[in-house]
C-alpha positions as CSV (number, residue, x, y, z in Angstrom):
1,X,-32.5,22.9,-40.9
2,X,-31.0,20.0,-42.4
3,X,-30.4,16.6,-40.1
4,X,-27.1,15.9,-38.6
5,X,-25.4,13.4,-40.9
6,X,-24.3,10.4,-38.5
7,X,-21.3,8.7,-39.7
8,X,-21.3,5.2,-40.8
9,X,-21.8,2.5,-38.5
10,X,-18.9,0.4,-40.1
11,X,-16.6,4.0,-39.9
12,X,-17.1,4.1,-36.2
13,X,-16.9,0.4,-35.5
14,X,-13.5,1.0,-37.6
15,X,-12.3,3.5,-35.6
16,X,-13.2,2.5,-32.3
17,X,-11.0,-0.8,-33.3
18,X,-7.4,1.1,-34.2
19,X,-7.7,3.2,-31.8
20,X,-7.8,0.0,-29.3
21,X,-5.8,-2.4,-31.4
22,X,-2.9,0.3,-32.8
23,X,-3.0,-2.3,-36.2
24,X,-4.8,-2.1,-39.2
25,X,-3.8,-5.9,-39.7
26,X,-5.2,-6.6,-36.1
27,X,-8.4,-4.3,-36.5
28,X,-9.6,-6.1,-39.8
29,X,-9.1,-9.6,-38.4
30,X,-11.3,-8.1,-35.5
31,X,-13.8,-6.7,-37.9
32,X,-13.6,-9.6,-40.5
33,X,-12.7,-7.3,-43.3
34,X,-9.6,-6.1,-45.0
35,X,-7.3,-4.1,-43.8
36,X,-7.4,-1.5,-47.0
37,X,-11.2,-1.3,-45.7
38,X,-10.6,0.0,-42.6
39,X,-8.0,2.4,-44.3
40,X,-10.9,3.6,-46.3
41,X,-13.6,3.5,-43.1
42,X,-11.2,5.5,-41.4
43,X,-10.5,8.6,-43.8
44,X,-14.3,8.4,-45.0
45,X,-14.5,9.3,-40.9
46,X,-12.0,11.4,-41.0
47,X,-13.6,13.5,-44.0
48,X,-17.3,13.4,-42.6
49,X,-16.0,14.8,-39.3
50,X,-13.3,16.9,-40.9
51,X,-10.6,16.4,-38.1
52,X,-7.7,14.4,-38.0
53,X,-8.2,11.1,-34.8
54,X,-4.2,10.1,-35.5
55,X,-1.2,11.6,-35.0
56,X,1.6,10.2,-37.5
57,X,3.2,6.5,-35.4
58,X,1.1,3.7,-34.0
59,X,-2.0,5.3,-34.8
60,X,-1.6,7.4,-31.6
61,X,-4.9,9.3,-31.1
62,X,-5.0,12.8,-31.6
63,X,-6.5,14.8,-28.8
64,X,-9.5,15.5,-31.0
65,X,-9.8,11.5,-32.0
66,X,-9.2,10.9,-28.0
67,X,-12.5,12.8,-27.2
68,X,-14.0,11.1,-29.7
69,X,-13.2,7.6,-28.8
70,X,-14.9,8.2,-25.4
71,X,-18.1,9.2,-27.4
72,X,-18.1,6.7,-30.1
73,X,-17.3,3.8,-27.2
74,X,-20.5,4.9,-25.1
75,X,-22.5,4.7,-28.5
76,X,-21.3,1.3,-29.2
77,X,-21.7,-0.1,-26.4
78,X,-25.5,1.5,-25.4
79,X,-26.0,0.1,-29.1
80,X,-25.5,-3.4,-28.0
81,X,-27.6,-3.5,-25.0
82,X,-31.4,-5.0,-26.2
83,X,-34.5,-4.0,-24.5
84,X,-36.0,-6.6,-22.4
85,X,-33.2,-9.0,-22.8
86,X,-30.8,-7.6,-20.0
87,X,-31.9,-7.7,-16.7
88,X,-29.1,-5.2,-15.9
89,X,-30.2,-2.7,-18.1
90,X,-29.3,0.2,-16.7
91,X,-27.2,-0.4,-14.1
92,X,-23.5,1.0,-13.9
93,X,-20.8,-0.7,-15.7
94,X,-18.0,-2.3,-13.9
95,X,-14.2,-2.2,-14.1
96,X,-12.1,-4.1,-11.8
97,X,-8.7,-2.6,-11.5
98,X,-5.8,-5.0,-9.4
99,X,-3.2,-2.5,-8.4
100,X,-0.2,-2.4,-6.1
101,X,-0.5,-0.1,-2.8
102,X,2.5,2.5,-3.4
103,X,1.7,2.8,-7.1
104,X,-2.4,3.6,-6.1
105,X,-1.5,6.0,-3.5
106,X,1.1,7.8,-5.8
107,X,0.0,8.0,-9.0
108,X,-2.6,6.7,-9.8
109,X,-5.4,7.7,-7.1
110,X,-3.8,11.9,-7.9
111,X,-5.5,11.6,-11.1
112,X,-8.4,8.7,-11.0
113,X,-10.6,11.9,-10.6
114,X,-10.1,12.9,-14.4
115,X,-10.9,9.3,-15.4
116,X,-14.1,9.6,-13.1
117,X,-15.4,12.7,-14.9
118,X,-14.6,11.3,-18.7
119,X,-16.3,8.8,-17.8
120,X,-19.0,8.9,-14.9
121,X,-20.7,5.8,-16.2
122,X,-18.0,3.7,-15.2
123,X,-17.8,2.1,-11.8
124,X,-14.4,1.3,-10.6
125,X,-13.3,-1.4,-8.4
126,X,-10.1,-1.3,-6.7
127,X,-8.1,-4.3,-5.6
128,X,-4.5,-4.9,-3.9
129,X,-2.1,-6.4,-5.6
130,X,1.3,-7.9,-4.4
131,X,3.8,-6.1,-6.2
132,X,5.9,-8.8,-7.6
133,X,4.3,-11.7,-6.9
134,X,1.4,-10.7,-9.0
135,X,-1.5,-11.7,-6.5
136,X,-4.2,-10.2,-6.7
137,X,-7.5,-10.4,-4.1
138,X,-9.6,-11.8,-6.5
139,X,-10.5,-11.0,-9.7
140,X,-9.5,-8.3,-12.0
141,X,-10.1,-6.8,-15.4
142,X,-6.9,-4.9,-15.8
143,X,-3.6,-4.9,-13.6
144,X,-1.0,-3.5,-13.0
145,X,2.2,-5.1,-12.4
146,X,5.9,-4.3,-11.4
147,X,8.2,-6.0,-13.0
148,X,10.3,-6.6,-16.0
149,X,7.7,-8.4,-18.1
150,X,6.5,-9.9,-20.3
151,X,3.7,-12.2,-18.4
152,X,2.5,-15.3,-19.0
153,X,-1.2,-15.3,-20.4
154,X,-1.2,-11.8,-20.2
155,X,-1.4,-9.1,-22.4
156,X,0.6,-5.8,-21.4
157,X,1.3,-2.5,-22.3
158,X,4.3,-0.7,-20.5
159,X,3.4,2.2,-18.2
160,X,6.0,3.7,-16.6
161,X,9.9,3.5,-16.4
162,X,11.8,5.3,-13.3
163,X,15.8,5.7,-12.1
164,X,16.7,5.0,-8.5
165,X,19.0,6.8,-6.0
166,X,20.2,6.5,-2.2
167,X,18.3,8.1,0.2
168,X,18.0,8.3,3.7
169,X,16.1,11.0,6.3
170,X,17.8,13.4,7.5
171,X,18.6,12.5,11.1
172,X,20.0,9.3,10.1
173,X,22.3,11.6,7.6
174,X,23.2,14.0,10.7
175,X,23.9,10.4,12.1
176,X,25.8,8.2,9.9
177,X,26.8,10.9,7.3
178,X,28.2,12.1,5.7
179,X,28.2,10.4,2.7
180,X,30.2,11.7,-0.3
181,X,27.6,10.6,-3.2
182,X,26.9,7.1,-1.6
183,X,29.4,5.7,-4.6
184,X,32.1,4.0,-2.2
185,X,32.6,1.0,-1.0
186,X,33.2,3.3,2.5
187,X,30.0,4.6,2.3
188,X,28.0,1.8,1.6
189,X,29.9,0.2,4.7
190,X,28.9,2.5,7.2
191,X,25.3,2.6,6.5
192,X,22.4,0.5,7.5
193,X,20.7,-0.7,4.0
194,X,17.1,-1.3,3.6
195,X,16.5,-4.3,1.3
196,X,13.4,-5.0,-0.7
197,X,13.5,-7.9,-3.5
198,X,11.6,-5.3,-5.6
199,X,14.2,-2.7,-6.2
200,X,17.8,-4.9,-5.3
201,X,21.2,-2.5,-4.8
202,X,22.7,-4.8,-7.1
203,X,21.4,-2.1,-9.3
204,X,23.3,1.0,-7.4
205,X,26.6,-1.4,-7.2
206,X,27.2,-1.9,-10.2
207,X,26.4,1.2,-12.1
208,X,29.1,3.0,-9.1
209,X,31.3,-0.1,-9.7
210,X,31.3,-1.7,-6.0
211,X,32.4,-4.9,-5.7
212,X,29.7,-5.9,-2.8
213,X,26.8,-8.7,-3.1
214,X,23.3,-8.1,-2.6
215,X,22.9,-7.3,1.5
216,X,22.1,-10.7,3.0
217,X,20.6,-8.6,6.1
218,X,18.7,-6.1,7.5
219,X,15.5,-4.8,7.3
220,X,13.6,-5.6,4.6
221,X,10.2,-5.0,3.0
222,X,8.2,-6.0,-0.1
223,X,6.3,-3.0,-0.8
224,X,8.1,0.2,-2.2
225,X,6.0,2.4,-0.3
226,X,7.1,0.8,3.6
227,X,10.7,0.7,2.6
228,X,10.4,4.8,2.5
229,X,8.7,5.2,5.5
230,X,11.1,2.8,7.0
231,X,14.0,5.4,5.8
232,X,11.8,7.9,7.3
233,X,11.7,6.1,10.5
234,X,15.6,5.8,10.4
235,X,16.2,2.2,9.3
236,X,18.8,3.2,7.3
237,X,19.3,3.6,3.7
238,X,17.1,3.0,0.9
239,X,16.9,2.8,-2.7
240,X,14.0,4.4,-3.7
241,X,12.1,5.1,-7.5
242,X,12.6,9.0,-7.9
243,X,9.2,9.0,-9.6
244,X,7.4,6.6,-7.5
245,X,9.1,8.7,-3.8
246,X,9.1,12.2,-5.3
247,X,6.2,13.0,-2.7
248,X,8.8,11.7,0.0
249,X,11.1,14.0,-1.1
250,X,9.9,16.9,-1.8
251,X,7.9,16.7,1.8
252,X,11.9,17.0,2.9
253,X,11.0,13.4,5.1
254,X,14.0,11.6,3.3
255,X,16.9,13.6,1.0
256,X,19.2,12.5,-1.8
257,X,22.5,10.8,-1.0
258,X,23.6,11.5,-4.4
259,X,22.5,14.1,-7.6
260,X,23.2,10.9,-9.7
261,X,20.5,8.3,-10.5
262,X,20.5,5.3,-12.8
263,X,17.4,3.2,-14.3
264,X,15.5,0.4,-12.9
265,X,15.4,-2.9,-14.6
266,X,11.5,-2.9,-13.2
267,X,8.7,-1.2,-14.6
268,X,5.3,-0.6,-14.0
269,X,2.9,-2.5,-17.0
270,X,-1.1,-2.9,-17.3
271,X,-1.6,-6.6,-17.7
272,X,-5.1,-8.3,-19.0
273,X,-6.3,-11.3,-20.3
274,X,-6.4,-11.9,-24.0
275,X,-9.9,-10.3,-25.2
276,X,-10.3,-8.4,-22.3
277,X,-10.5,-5.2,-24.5
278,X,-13.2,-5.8,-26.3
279,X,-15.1,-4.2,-23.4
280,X,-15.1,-0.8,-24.4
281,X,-15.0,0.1,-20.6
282,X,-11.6,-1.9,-20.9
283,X,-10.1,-0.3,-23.8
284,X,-11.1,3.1,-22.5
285,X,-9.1,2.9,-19.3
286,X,-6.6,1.5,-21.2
287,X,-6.2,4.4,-23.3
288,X,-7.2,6.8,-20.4
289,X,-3.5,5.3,-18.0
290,X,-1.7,5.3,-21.0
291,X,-2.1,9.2,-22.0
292,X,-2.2,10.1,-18.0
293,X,1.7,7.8,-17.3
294,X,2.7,10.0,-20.8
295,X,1.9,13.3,-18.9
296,X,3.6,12.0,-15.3
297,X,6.1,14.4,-14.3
């Protein structure tokens, strides 16, 4: 039988940086060659392997080249570790992940079980993170923040966008209600409004085309996740994320004032320091969020 021909050193050190970097310009500078070299590297890979690793735009993997990063990183990186010269050898590798409560519980922890079994050699850390205020309880590798970027000092790639919509439970319907689409200045007068300084109703006023200012009182919470259970409890009103309180909803704990929703300035991004994904551990759950927010309902 004749021996498996293993591609190229150079080829997979090519690929592996696209794939993370999405720039042929970027990935040479990484790799100190030129960018019709990594061209070439990449269809020489391409050719040995004889499967296509991008779809057409931005170099987006393939599902075939997605597999394969996750091989080629693990190769790389058990490549770089010398015998005798790391006194960790062998010990799991790390990834600290800074993360706001509502968005963990939601959607990311729902799926952190498919990351676990791509890659079982990772181990991951999870830390709370303030949404907004982006302050995290200690250090982190990756994070994810709300907001409407970009960050200082930080590199970012966007996540996940979301519309809002009035929402209440329904005994405090039964007791305010009703409310005829919650687009009226007499609707929004005879509710109780929830306020958070994450998700403002300046947003809801204006797309309905109330004259009212932001609510200067009332409850108010600075996580996404108490200002629904605070509807739940009967506080009142709240503007919620459809995405982000579909569980909410669909649990029949808090129903829709309106079948209309509009977007949210804020968005969810993963944030890290420049260099950060040159850890293949890094890039890979990088890749891994980005392909997982894609297939978000």
């Amino acid at each position: 039988m004749a021996p498996v021909r293993i591609p190229p050193i150079q080829a997979l050190q090519a690929f592996e940086a696209l794939a993370r970097l999405r720039s042929v310009t970027q990935a040479a500078e990484a790799l100190s060659v030129t960018p019709s070299a990594v061209s070439h590297r990449i269809r020489q890979l391409e050719t040995q392997l004889a499967v296509k690793l991008f779809t057409r735009g931005e170099f987006t993997l393939s599902a075939e080249g997605a597999a394969y990063l996750a091989r080629v990183r693990e190769a790389l990186a058990a490549l770089q570790q010398v015998p005798g010269r790391d006194a960790q050898a062998g010990a799991p590798t790390r990834l600290r992940l800074a993360v706001t409560p509502t968005f963990s519980r939601e959607l990311l922890l729902p799926r952190l079980a498919l990351f676990r079994h791509a890659y079982p050699e990772v181990e991951l850390t999870l830390q709370v993170a303030i949404p907004g205020a982006h302050v995290v309880d200690g250090e982190a590798d990756l994070e994810v923040r709300f907001g409407t970027g970009p960050f200082p000092e930080r590199e970012s790639m966007h996540l996940l966008a979301d519309t809002v919509c009035p929402v209440c439970s329904p005994d405090y319907l039964h007791e305010a209600g009703p409310f005829d689409g919650f687009a009226s200045e007499q609707d929004v007068g005879r509710a109780r409004l929830i306020r958070t300084p994450l998700e403002p109703w300046r947003t809801w006023f204006r797309a309905c085309g109330i004259q009212r200012p932001e609510p200067a009182s009332g409850a108010q919470f600075n996580d996404l996740g108490l200002v629904l259970d605070a509807a739940v409890a009967g506080f009142g009103v709240a503007l919620t994320r459809l995405r982000l309180g579909r569980g909410w909803l669909d649990s029949g704990r808090l129903v829709r004032l309106s079948p209309q929703s509009v977007p949210s300035p804020h968005s969810y991004y993963l944030c890290w320091r420049p260099g950060a994904l040159e850890r293949w551990e890094c890039a890979a759950f990088v890749d891994w969020l980005r392909q997982a927010m894609r297939d978000a309902p």
